[in-house]
Every structure is written in structure tokens, then in C-alpha cells.
N, C-alpha and C positions, 0 to 999 in steps of 0.2 A: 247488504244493508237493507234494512225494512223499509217497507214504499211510505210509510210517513214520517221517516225522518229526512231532512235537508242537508245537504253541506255545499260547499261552494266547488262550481264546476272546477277537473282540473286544468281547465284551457282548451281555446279553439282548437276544433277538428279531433279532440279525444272524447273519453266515455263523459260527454256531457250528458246522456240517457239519465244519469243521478239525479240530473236536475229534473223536477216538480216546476209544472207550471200552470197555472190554473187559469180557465179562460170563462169569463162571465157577461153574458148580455141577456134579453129578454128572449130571441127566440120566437118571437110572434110572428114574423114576417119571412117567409121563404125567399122573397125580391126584394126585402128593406138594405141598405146601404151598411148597417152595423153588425146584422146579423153575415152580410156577407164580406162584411172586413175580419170580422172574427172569426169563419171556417175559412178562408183563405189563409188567415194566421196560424191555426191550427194544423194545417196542410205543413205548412213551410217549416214552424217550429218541431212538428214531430216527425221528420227526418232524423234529429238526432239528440231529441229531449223528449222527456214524459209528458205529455199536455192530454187536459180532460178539461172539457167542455160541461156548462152548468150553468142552467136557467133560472133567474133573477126574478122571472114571470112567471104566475101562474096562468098567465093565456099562453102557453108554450105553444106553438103550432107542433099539429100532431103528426105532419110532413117533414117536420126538420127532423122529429124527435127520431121518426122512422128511419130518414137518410142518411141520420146523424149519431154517433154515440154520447147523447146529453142529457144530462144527468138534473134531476130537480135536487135540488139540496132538502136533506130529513136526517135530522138529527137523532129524531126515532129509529130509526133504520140503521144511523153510524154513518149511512151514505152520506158524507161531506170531506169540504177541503182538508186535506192534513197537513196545512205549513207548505211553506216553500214560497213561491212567485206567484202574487195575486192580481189578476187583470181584467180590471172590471172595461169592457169596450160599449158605448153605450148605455149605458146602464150602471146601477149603484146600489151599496148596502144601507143604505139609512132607512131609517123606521121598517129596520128587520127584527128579529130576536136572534134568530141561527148563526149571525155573525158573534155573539156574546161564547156561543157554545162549540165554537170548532177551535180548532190551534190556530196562533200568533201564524200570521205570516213573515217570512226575512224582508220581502218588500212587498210593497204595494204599488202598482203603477193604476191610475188612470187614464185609459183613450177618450180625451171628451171631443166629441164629432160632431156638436150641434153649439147652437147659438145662447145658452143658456147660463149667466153669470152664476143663477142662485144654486143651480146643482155644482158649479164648483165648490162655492162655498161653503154645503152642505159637506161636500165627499174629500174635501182638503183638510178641513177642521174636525178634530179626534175626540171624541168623547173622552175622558179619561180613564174610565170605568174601561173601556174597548184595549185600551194598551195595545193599538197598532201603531207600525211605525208609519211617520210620514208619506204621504201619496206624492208620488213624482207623477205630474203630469205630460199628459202626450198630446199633441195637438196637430192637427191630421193637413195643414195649410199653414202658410204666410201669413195670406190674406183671415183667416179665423185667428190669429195669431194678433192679427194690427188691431181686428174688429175688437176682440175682448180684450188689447192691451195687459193680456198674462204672460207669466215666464211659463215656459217649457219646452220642450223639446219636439220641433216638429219631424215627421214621419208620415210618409203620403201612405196613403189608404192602399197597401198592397193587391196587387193584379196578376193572375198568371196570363201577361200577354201573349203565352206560346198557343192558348184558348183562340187568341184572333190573330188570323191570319191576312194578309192584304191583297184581294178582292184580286179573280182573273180579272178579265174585261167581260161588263154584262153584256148578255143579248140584247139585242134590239127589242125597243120598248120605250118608253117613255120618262122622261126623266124626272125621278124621282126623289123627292125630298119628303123626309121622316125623323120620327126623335123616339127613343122609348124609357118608360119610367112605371112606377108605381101608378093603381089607378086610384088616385086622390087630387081631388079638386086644386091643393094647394102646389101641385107641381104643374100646373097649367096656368098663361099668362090672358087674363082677359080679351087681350088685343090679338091673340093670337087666331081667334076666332075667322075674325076681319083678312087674315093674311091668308089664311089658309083655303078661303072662299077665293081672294083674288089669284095666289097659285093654282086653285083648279081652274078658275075662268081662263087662266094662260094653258089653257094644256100640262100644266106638272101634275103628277102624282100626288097624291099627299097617303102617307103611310105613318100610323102610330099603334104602338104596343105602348100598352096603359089610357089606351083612349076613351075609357067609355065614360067619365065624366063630361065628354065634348059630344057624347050621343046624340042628346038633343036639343045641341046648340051648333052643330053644322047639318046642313041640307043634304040628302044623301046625294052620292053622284059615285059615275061609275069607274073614275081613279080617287075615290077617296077609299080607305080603309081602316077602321077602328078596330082592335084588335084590343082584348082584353091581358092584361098583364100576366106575365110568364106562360103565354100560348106558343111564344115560340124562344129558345135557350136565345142571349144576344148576340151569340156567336153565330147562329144561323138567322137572326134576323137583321142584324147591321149592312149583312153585305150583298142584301136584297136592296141599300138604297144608293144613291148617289150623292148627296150630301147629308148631313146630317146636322139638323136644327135644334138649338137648345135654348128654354127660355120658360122660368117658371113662376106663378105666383107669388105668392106670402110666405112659402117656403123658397128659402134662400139656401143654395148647396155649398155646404165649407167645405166639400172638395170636388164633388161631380165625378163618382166611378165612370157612370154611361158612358160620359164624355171622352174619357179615357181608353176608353175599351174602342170606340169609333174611330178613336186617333191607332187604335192598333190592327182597326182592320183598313188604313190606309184609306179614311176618308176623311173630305175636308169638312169641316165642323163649322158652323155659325152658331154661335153661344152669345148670349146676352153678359152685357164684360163685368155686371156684379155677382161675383162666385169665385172658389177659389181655385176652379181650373183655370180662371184667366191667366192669372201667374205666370204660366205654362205656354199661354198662347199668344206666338208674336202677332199681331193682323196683319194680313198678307203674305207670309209664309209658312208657317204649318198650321194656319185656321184664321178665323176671322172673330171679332170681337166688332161689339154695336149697343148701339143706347137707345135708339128708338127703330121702332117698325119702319118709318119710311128707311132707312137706313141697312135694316135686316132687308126688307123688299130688294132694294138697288142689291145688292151682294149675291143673294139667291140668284137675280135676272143674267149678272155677271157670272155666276160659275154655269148655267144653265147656258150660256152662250159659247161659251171657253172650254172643250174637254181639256184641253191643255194644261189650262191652269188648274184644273179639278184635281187631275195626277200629279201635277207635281207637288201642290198644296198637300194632298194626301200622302204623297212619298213622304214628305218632313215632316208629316203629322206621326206618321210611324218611327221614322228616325228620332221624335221625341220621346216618345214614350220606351221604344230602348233604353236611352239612355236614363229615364225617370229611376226604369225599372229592373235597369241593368243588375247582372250578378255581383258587384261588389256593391250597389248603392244594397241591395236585400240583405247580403252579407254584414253591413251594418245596423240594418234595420234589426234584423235577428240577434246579432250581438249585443244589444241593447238588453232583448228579454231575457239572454240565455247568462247572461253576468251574473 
């Protein structure tokens, strides 16, 4: 059969390879949350479907393009979609021209991962001229799910937690508390300033990757550690800490990968309980959830005193995310695109 024509897979675990499926976000960001939802998808789907990757941006980082087989869409060239399952994660076709001049897709799914009413509206609603079919939307949380009060289908932001692993016992050292993120002002919480001066005045650690917006608004000292974004995989940096702190500005996360990744390398997490990892997390058994600083402070002073409780909170932080991300819950998740 020609690779741009479509038909419908002939059932799980056969030559679903027929199937075409097309994976579209921006690309810009080697350490952004969508870009790594989308080669994570990639990974998993072409196991045993055709999946080709295709930048939406023309700021394409030139890092992914390298590590990545992804493709700019040129219709000059011929290079574009041919049909089949189209998924935009992140990202969207409106005020493009290129989506006018490729083949109808069979479906079209949207992954919308952020907080933004008017791009649904925008990427729901069909031109008539475009004659695509209806967007089935993907929604990557509960709680992004209650916030926008839309229908669709939620699906958590896939992870290969076989990446983290749960933490021997660290050497002796100091106990350490850390968080890691993008290095942008709006994933950092004001107050967080203030806590991170009183953890070092108590002897903790303070350790972050994505820190350098906090450069020179903490005092240096010799267990702090600012650490610029993607200096270290999070695989190798999660399980340098002993708990792991989460809490961000103006940017509100509808689902928190980090977070989840920390829960798989068996550490207990303190997260700020507006996001949609909360969902996930019971307080005081595989993590803690909080509404104010003096409150994060007390929790921190308590796992810092307890190794006890540290392990076992981190044991059932791991046991969750098994089961998040268990083999049949992905086997659904996939069955979804490969239909």
C-alpha cells in the first residue's frame, strides 16, 4: 500500500504499521512540557504505527531537529502530511496556508495542555473551506478538565518511568531539598524566595535546575545551588535530593511531568495543591499538598526530621505512578491514537 494512503488499522497487536499518524507541536523547547509529551508519544506509538513528527514553529530549536527526525512542513518541497491521524499536541493550524494544501486527514485529535479557552475555540471550530473533520479533544488532567469546564477525554501526559529509578540510600551530606523546571520567571513563586533563605539558615540544602531567574534574588551561600536548565538529564538530578519542592508563579501546571518523574524516583514531593498533579496526591501518603508558605515550611521541618517518613511517603509516591502509568493504563492511552 502507498505510505499516503490511510485505511483503518486491522486490530490490536497486528500490522497496525498501515496506520499514519501524524505528530505536530512547536519544537522550540528541548525542556518545555509539550515538546516532551510529544517525543515521548512518538517513542511509544512507533513501536507498531508510522508516526512522523512536524514543527508548527518556525523558531524550531535546532537541538531537537538534530536529535529528532522533525520535519518543517513545505509544501514546495511535497514535504507534508499525507492523510491519516492528525495531532496537533500543543500547538495548532489556524492562520497557516499549508493546512489548505495537504490531504484531509480521517481524524483529527487535539492535546490541549495549557490553560487557554480561545485556542480551543479557534482549533475546534472548522473553516468550511478546510473540510476537516471534527477535532476530538485531549485533555491531559481532571483538574484542567473542571478549570475549562470542556468535554474530552482525559489522558495524563505520558512518562517512561523505567527513566527513574528509586534512589539507593544517599551518602551522608546534608539534607537536601530541590525542584527542577524551565528557567522562566513564571515557574518560580515570589515567596518562595523567603523560604529558601530560611531552609538555608536551618542547615538544608537548597538545590534547583531552572534557577537562574532566582540568581539575583537569593544571596549566595555554600549549600545553595542554581543550576541552569537541562545541565543535568532529571533522571540524574532528582535523585541527588531528598525531597522534592514544587510551587510556581503565574504559570499554573495542568499536569506537572517534574512532579511525576520525582514521584518515580521515590521521593516525597511537597507541591503547592493548585495543579493538576494534585489529583494524584493523597497528603501524607505518597506526598504532601499546601496553600501557604508557613505551611510548606512546617512539612519540609517534618520530613527533614523523620527519614522514616521520607521512605515510606517516597515508597507510595513510586507505587503511584506505576499504577498512573502502568502497561494497560498506556495500552489505552495508545489505543486511542492507533484507532
Amino acid at each position: 500500500m502507498p505510505a499516503n494512503e490511510w485505511r483503518d488499522g486491522p486490530g490490536q497487536g497486528q500490522a497496525s504499521a498501515a496506520i499514519m499518524i501524524h505528530l505536530f507541536n512547536g519544537f522550540q523547547n528541548p525542556f518545555g512540557g509539550s515538546e516532551r509529551e510529544t517525543l515521548e508519544l512518538y517513542r511509544l506509538l512507533g513501536a507498531d504505527a508510522q508516526v512522523r513528527l512536524w514543527a508548527t514553529s518556525s523558531r524550531v530549536s535546532d537541538e531537537l531537529m538534530r536529535q529528532f527526525p522533525v520535519h518543517r512542513v513545505s509544501p514546495v518541497t511535497r514535504d507534508v502530511p499525507d492523510g491519516g491521524t492528525y495531532v496537533f499536541l500543543g500547538a495548532h493550524w489556524r492562520n497557516k496556508i499549508w493546512p489548505y494544501l495537504i490531504r484531509r486527514p480521517r481524524r483529527l485529535i487535539y492535546v490541549f495542555n495549557t490553560f487557554h479557552p480561545k485556542i480551543i475555540a479557534l482549533t475546534t471550530s472548522m473553516p468550511r473551506l478546510l473540510g476537516w473533520p471534527d477535532a476530538e479533544l485531549v485533555l491531559i488532567s481532571d483538574f484542567q478538565k473542571r478549570m475549562l469546564q470542556v468535554e474530552g477525554v482525559v489522558h495524563p501526559s505520558p512518562i517512561d518511568i523505567e527513566r527513574f529509578s528509586p534512589r539507593l540510600a544517599r551518602p551522608d551530606g546534608p539534607f537536601t531539598v530541590g525542584r527542577l523546571s524551565r528557567d522562566t520567571a513564571d515557574k518560580h513563586h515570589a515567596d518562595d524566595v523567603a523560604l529558601y533563605d530560611a531552609l538555608l539558615a536551618d542547615g538544608v540544602a537548597v538545590r534547583i535546575q531552572g534557577g537562574m531567574p532566582l540568581k539575583d534574588r537569593l544571596v549566595p551561600h555554600p549549600q545553595l545551588e542554581l543550576l541552569p536548565q537541562g545541565q543535568f538529564a532529571a533522571e540524574q538530578f532528582l535523585p541527588t535530593l531528598d525531597v522534592f519542592y514544587y510551587r510556581t508563579g503565574s504559570h499554573v501546571e495542568t499536569f506537572g511531568r517534574v512532579v511525576f518523574e520525582a514521584m518515580a524516583c521515590g521521593l516525597p514531593v511537597v507541591c503547592h495543591s493548585h495543579g493538576g498533579y494534585a489529583d494524584h496526591i493523597s497528603h501524607g501518603e505518597n506526598g504532601f499538598l499546601f496553600e501557604t508558605t508557613q505551611q510548606a515550611a512546617r512539612i519540609l521541618a517534618e520530613l527533614k526530621a523523620d527519614p522514616a517518613l521520607r521512605a515510606d511517603v517516597g515508597h507510595k509516591a513510586r507505587q503511584t505512578v506505576e499504577q498512573l502509568f502502568s502497561p494497560q493504563a498506556l495500552r489505552q492511552l495508545l489505543d486511542f491514537y492507533r484507532r
